[in-house]
PDB file of N, CA, C and O in Angstrom:
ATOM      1  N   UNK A   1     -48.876-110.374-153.699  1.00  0.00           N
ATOM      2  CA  UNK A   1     -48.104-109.336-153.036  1.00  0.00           C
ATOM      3  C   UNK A   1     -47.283-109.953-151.916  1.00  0.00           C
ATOM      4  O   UNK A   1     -47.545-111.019-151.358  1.00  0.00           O
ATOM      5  N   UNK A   2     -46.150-109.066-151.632  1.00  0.00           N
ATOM      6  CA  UNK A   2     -45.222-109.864-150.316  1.00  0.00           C
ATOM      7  C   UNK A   2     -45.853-109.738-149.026  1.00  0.00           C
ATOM      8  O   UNK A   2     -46.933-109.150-148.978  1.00  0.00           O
ATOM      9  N   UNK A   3     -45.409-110.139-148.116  1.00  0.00           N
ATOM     10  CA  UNK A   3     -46.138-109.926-147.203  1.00  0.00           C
ATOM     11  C   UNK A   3     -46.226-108.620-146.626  1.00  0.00           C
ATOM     12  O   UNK A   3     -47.292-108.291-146.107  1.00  0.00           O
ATOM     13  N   UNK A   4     -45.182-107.766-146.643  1.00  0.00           N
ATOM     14  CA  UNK A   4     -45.358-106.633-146.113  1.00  0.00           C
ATOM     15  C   UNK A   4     -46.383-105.648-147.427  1.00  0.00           C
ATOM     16  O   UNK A   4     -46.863-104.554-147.128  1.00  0.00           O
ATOM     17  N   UNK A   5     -46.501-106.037-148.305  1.00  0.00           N
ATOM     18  CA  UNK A   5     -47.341-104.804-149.083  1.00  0.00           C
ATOM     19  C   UNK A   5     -48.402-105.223-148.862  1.00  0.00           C
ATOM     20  O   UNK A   5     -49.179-104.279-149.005  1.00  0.00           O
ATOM     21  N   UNK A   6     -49.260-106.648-148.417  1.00  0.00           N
ATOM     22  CA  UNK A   6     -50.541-106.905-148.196  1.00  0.00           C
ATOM     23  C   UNK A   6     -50.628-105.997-146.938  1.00  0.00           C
ATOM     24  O   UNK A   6     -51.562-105.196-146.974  1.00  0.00           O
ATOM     25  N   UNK A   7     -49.988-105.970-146.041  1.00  0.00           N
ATOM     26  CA  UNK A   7     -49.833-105.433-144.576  1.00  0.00           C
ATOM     27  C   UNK A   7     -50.411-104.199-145.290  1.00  0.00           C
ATOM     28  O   UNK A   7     -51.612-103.933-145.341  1.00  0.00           O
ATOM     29  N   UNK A   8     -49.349-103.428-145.873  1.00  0.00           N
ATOM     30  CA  UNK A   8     -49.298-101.921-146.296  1.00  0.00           C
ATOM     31  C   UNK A   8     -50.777-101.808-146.473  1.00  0.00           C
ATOM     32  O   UNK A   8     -51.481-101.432-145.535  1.00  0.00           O
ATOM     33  N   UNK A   9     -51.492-102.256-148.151  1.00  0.00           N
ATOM     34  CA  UNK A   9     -52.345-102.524-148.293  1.00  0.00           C
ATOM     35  C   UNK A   9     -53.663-102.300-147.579  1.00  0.00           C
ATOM     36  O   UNK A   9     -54.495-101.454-147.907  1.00  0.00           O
ATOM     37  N   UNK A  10     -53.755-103.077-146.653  1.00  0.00           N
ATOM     38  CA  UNK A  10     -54.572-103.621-145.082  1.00  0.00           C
ATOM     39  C   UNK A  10     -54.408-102.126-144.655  1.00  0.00           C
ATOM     40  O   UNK A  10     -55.435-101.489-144.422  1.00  0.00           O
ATOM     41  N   UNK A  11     -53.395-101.625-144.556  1.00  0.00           N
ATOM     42  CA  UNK A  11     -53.739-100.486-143.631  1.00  0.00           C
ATOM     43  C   UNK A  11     -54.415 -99.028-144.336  1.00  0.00           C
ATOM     44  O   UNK A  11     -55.250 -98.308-143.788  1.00  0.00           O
ATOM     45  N   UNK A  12     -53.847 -98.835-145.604  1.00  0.00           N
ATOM     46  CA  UNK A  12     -54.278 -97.814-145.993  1.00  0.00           C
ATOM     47  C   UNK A  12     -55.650 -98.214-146.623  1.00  0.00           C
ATOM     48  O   UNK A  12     -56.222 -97.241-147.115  1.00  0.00           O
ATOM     49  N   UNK A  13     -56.412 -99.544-146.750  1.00  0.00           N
ATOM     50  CA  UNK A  13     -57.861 -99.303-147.070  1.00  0.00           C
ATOM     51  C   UNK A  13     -58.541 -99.072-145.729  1.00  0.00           C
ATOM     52  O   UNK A  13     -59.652 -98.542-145.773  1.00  0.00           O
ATOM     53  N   UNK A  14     -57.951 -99.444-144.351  1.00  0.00           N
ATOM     54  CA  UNK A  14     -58.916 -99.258-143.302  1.00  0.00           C
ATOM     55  C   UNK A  14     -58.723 -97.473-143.033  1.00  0.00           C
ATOM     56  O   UNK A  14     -59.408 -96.723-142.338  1.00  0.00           O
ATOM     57  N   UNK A  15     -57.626 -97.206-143.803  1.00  0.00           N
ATOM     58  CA  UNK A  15     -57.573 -95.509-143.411  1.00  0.00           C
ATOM     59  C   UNK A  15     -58.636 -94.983-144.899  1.00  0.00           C
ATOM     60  O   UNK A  15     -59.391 -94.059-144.597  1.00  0.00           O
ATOM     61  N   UNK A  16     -58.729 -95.351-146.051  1.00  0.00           N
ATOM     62  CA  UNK A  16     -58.518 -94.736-146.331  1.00  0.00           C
ATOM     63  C   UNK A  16     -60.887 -94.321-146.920  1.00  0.00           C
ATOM     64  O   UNK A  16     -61.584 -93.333-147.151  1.00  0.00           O
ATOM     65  N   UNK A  17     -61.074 -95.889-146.859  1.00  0.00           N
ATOM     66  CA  UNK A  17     -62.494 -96.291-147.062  1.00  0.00           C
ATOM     67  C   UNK A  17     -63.166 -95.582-146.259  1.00  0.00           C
ATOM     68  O   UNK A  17     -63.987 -94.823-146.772  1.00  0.00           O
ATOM     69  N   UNK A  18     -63.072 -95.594-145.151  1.00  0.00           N
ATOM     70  CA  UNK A  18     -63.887 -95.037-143.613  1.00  0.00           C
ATOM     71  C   UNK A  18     -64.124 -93.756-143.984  1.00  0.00           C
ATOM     72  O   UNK A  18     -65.151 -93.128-143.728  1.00  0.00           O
ATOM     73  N   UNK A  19     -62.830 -93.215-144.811  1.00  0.00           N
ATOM     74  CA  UNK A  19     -62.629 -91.519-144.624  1.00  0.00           C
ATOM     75  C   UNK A  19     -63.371 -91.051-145.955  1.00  0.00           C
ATOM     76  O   UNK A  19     -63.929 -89.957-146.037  1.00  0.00           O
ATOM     77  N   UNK A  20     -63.316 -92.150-147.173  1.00  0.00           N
ATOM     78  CA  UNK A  20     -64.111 -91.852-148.561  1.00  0.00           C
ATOM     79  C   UNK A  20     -65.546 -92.050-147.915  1.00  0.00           C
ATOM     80  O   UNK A  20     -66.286 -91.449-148.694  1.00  0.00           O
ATOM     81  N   UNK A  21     -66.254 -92.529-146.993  1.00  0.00           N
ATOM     82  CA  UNK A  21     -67.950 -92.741-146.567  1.00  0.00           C
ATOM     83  C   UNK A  21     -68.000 -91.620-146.121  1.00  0.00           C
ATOM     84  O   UNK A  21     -68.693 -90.900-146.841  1.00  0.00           O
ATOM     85  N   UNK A  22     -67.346 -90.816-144.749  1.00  0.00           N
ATOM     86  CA  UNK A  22     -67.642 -89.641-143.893  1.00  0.00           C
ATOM     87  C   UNK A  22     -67.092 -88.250-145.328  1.00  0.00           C
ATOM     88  O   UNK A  22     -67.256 -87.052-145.099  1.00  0.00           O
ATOM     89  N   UNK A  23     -66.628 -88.629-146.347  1.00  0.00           N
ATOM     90  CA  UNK A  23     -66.587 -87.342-147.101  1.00  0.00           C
ATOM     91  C   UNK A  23     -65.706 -86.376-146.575  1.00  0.00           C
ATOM     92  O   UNK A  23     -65.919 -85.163-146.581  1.00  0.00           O
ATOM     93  N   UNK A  24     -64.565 -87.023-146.052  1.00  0.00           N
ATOM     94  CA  UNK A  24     -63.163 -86.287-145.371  1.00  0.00           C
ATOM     95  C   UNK A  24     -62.350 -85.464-146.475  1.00  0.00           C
ATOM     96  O   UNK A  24     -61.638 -86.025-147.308  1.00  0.00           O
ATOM     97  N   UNK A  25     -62.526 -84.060-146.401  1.00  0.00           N
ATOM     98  CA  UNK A  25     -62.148 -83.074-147.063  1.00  0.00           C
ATOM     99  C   UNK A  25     -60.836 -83.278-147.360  1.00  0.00           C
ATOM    100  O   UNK A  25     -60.472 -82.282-147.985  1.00  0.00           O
ATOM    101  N   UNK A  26     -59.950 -84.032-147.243  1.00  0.00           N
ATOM    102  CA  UNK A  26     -58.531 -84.145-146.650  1.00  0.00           C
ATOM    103  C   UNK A  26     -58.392 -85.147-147.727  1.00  0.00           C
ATOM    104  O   UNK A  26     -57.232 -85.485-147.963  1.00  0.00           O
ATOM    105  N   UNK A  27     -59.395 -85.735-148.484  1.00  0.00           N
ATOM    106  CA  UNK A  27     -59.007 -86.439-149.737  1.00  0.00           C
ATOM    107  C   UNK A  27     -58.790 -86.419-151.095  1.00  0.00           C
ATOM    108  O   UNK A  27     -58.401 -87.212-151.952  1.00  0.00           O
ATOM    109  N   UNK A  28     -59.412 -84.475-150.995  1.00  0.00           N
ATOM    110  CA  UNK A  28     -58.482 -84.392-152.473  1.00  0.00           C
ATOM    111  C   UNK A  28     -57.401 -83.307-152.549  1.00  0.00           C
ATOM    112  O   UNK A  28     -57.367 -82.360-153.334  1.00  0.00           O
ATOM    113  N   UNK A  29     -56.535 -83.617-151.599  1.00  0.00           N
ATOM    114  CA  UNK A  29     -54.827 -84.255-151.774  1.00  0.00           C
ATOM    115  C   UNK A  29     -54.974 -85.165-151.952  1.00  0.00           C
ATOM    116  O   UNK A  29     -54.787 -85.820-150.927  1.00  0.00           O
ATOM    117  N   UNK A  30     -55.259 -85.776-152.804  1.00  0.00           N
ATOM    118  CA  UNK A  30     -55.133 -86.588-153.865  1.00  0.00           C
ATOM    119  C   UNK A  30     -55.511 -86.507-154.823  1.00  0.00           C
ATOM    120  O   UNK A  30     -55.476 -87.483-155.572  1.00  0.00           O
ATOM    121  N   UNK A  31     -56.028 -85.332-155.213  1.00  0.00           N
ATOM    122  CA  UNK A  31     -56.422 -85.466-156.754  1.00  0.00           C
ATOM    123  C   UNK A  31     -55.067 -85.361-157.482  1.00  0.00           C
ATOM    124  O   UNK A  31     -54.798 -86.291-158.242  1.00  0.00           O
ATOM    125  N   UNK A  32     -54.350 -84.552-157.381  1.00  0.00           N
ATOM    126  CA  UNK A  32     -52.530 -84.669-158.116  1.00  0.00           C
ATOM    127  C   UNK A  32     -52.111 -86.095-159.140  1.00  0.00           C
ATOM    128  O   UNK A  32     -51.764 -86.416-160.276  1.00  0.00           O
ATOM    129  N   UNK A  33     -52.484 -86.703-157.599  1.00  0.00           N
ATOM    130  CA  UNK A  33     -52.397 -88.464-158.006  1.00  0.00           C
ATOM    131  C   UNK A  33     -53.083 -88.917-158.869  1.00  0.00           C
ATOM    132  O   UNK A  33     -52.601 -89.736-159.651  1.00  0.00           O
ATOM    133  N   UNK A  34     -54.228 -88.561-158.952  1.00  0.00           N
ATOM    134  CA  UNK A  34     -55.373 -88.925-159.464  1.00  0.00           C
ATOM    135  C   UNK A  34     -54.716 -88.588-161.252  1.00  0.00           C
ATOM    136  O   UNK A  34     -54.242 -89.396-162.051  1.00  0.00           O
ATOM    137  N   UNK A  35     -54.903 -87.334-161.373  1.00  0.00           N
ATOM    138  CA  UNK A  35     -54.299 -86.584-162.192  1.00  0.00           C
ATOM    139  C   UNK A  35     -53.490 -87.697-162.996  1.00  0.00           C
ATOM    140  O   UNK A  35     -53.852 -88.498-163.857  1.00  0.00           O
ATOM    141  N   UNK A  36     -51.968 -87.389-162.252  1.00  0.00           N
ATOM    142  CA  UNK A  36     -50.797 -88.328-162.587  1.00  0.00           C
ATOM    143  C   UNK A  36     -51.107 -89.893-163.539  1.00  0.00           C
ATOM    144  O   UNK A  36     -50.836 -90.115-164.719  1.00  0.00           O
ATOM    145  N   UNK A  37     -51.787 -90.839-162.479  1.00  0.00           N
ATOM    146  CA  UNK A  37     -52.572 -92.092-163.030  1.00  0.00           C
ATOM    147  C   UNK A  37     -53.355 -91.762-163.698  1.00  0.00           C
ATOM    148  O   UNK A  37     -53.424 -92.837-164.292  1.00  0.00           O
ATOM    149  N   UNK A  38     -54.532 -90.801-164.476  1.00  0.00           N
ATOM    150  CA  UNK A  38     -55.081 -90.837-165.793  1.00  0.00           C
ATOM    151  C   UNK A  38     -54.393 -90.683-166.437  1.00  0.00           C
ATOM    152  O   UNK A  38     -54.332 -91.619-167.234  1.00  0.00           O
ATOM    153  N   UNK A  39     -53.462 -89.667-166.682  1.00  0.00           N
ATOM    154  CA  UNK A  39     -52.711 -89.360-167.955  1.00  0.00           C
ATOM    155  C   UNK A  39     -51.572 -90.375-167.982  1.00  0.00           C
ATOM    156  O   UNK A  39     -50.794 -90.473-168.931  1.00  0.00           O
ATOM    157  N   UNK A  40     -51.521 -91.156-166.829  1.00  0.00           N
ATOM    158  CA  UNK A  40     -50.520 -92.924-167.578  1.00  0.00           C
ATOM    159  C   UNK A  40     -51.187 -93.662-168.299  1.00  0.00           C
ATOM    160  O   UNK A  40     -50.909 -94.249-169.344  1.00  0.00           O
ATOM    161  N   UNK A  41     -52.083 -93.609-167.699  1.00  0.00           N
ATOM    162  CA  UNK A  41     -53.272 -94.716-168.709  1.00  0.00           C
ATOM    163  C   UNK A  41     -53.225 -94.031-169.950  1.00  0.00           C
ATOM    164  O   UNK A  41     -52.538 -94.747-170.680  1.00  0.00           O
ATOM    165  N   UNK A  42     -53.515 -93.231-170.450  1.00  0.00           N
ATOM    166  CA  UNK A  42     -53.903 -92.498-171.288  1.00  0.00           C
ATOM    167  C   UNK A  42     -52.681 -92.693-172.286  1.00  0.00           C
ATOM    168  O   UNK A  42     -52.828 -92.951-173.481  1.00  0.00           O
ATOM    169  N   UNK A  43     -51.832 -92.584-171.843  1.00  0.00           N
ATOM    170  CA  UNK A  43     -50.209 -92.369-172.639  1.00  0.00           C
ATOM    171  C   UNK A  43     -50.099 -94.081-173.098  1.00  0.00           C
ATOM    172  O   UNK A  43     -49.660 -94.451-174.187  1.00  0.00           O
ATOM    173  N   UNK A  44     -50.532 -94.876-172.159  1.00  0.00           N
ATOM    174  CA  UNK A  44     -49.818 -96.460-172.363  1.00  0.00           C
ATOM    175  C   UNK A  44     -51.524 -96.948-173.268  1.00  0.00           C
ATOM    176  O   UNK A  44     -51.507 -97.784-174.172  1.00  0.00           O
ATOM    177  N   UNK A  45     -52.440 -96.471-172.952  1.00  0.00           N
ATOM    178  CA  UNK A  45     -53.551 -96.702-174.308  1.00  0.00           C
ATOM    179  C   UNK A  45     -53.184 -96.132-175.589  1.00  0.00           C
ATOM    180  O   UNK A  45     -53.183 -96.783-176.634  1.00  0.00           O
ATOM    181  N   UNK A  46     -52.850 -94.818-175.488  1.00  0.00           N
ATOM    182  CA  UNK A  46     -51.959 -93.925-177.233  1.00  0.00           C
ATOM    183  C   UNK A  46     -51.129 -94.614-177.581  1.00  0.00           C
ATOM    184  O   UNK A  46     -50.961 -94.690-178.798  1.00  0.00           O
ATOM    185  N   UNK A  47     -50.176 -95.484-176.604  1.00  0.00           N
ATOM    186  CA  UNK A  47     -49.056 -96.336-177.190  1.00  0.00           C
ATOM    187  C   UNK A  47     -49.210 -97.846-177.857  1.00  0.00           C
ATOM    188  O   UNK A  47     -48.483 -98.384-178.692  1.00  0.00           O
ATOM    189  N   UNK A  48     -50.726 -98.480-177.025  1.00  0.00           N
ATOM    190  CA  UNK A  48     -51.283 -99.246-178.033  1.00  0.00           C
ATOM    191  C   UNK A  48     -51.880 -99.178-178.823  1.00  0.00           C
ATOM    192  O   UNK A  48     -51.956-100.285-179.355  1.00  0.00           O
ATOM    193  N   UNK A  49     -52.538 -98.338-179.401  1.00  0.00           N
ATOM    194  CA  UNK A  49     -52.729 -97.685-180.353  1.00  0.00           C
ATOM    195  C   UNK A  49     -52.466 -97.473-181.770  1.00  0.00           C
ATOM    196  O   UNK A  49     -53.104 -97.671-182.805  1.00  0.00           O
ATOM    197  N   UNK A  50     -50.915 -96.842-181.378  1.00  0.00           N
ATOM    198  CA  UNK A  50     -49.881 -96.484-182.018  1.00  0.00           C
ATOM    199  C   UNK A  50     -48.928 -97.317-182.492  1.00  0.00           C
ATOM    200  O   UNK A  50     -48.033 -97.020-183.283  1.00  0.00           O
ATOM    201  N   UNK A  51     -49.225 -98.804-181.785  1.00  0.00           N
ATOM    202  CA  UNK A  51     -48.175 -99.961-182.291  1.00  0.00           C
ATOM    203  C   UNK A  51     -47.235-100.038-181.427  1.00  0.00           C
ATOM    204  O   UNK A  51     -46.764-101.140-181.148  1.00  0.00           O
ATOM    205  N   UNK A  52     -46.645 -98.554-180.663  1.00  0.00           N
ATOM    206  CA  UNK A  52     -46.020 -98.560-180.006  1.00  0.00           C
ATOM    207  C   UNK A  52     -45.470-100.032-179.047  1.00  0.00           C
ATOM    208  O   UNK A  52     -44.417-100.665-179.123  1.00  0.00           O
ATOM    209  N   UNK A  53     -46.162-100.138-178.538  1.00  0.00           N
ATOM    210  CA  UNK A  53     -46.457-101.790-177.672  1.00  0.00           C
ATOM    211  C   UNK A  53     -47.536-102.163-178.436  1.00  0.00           C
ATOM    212  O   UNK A  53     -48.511-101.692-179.022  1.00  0.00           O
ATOM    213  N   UNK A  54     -46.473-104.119-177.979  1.00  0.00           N
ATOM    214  CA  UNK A  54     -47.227-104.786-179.270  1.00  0.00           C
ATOM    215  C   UNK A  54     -47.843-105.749-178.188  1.00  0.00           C
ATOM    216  O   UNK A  54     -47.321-105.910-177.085  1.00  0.00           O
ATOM    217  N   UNK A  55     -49.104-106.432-178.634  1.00  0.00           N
ATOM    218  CA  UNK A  55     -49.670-107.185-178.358  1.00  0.00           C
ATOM    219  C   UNK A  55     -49.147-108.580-178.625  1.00  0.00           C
ATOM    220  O   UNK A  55     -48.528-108.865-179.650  1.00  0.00           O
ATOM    221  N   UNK A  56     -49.443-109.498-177.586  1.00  0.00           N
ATOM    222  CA  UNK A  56     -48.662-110.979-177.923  1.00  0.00           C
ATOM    223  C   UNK A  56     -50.132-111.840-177.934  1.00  0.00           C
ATOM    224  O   UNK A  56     -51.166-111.802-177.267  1.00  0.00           O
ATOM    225  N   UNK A  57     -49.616-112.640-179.084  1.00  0.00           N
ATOM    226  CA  UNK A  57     -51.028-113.493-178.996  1.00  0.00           C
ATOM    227  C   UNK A  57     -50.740-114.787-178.573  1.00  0.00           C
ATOM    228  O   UNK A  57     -49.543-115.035-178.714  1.00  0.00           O
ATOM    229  N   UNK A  58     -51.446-115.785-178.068  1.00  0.00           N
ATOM    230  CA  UNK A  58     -51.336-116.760-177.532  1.00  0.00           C
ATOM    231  C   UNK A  58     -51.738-117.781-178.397  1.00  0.00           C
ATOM    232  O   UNK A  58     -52.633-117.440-179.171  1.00  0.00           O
ATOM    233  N   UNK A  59     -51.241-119.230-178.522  1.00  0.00           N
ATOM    234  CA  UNK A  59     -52.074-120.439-179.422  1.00  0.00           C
ATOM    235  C   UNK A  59     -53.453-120.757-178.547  1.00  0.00           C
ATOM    236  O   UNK A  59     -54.388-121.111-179.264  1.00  0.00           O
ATOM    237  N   UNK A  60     -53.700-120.703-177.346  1.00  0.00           N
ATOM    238  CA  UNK A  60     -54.975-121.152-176.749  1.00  0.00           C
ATOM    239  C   UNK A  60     -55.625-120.060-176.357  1.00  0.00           C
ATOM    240  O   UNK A  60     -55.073-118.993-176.085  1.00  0.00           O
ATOM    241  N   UNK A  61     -57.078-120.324-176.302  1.00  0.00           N
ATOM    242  CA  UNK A  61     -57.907-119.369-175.498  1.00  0.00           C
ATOM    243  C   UNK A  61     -57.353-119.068-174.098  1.00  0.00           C
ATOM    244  O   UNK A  61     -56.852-119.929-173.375  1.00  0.00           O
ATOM    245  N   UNK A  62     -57.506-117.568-173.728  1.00  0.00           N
ATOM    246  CA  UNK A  62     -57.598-117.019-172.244  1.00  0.00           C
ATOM    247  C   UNK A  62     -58.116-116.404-171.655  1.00  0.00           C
ATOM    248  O   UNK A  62     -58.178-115.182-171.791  1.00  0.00           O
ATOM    249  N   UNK A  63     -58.578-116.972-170.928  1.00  0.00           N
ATOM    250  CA  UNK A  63     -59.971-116.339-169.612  1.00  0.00           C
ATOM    251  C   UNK A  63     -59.409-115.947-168.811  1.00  0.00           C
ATOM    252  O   UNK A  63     -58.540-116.502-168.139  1.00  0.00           O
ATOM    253  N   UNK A  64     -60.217-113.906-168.692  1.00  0.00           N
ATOM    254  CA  UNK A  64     -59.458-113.391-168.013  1.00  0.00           C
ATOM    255  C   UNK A  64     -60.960-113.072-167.001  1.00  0.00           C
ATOM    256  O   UNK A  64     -62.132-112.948-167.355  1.00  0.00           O
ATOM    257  N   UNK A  65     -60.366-113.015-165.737  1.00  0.00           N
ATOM    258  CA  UNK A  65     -61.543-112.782-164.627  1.00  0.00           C
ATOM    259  C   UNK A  65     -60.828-111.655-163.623  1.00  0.00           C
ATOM    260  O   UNK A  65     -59.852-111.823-162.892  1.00  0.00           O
ATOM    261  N   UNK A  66     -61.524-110.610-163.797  1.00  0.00           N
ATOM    262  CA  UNK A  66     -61.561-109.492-162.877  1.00  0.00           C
ATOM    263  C   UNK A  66     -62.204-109.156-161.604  1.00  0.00           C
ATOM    264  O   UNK A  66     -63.336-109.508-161.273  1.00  0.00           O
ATOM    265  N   UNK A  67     -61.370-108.430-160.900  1.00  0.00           N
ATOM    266  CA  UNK A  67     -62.059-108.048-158.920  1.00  0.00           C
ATOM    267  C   UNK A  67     -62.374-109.306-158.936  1.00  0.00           C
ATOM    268  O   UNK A  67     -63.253-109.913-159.548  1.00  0.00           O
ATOM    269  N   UNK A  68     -61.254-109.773-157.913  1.00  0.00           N
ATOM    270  CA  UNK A  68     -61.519-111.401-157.277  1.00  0.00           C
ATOM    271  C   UNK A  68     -61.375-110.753-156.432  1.00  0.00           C
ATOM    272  O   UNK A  68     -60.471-109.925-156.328  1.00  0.00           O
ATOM    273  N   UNK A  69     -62.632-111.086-155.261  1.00  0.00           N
ATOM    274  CA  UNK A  69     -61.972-110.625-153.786  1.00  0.00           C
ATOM    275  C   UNK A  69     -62.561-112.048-153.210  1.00  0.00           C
ATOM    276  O   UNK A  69     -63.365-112.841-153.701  1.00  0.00           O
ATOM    277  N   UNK A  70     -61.644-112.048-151.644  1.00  0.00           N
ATOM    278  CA  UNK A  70     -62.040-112.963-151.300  1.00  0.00           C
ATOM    279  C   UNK A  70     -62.557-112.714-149.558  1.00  0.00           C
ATOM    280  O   UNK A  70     -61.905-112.110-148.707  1.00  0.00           O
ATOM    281  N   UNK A  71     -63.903-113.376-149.374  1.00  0.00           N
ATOM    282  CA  UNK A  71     -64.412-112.857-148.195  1.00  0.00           C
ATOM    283  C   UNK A  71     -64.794-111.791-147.919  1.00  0.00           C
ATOM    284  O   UNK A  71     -63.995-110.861-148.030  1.00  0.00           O
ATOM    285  N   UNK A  72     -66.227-111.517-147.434  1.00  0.00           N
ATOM    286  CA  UNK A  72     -66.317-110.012-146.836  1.00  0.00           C
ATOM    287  C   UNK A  72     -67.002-109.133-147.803  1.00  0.00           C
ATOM    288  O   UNK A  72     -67.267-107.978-147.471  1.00  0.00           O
ATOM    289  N   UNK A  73     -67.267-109.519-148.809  1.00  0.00           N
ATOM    290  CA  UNK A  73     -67.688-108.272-149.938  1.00  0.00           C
ATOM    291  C   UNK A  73     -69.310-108.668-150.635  1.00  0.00           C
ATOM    292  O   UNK A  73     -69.783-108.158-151.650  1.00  0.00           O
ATOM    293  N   UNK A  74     -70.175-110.065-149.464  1.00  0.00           N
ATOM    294  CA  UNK A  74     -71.256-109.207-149.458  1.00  0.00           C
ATOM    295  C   UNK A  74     -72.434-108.906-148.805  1.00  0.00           C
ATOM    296  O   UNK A  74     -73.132-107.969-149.192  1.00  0.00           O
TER     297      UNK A  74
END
């Protein structure tokens, strides 16, 4: 990320974590969103699916590694 979206980033997890522990009523205004992002997923999974989008295959193996965080998480 550039530097200003790590910034961005940085700020809305210190707003936004604190407020998901205390159970801040004020967070679902966001379900809309929520909403919105399942039914993308949902549409771009039907589209692989469907052939729609094609899969590219590679000549070598690829290792894929998920939630890298770094520092702090335990």
């Amino acid at each position: 990320m550039p530097g200003g979206a790590v910034i961005f980033v940085a700020h809305l997890h210190a707003l936004l974590v604190p407020a998901w522990r205390r159970g801040a009523r004020w967070l679902l205004l966001l379900t809309p969103l929520e909403l919105v992002y399942c039914c993308a997923v949902r549409i771009r999974r039907w589209c692989y699916s469907r052939g729609l989008f094609s899969v590219q295959r590679l000549p070598v193996p690829v290792v894929v590694v998920g939630n890298i965080t770094v520092g702090g998480t335990g």
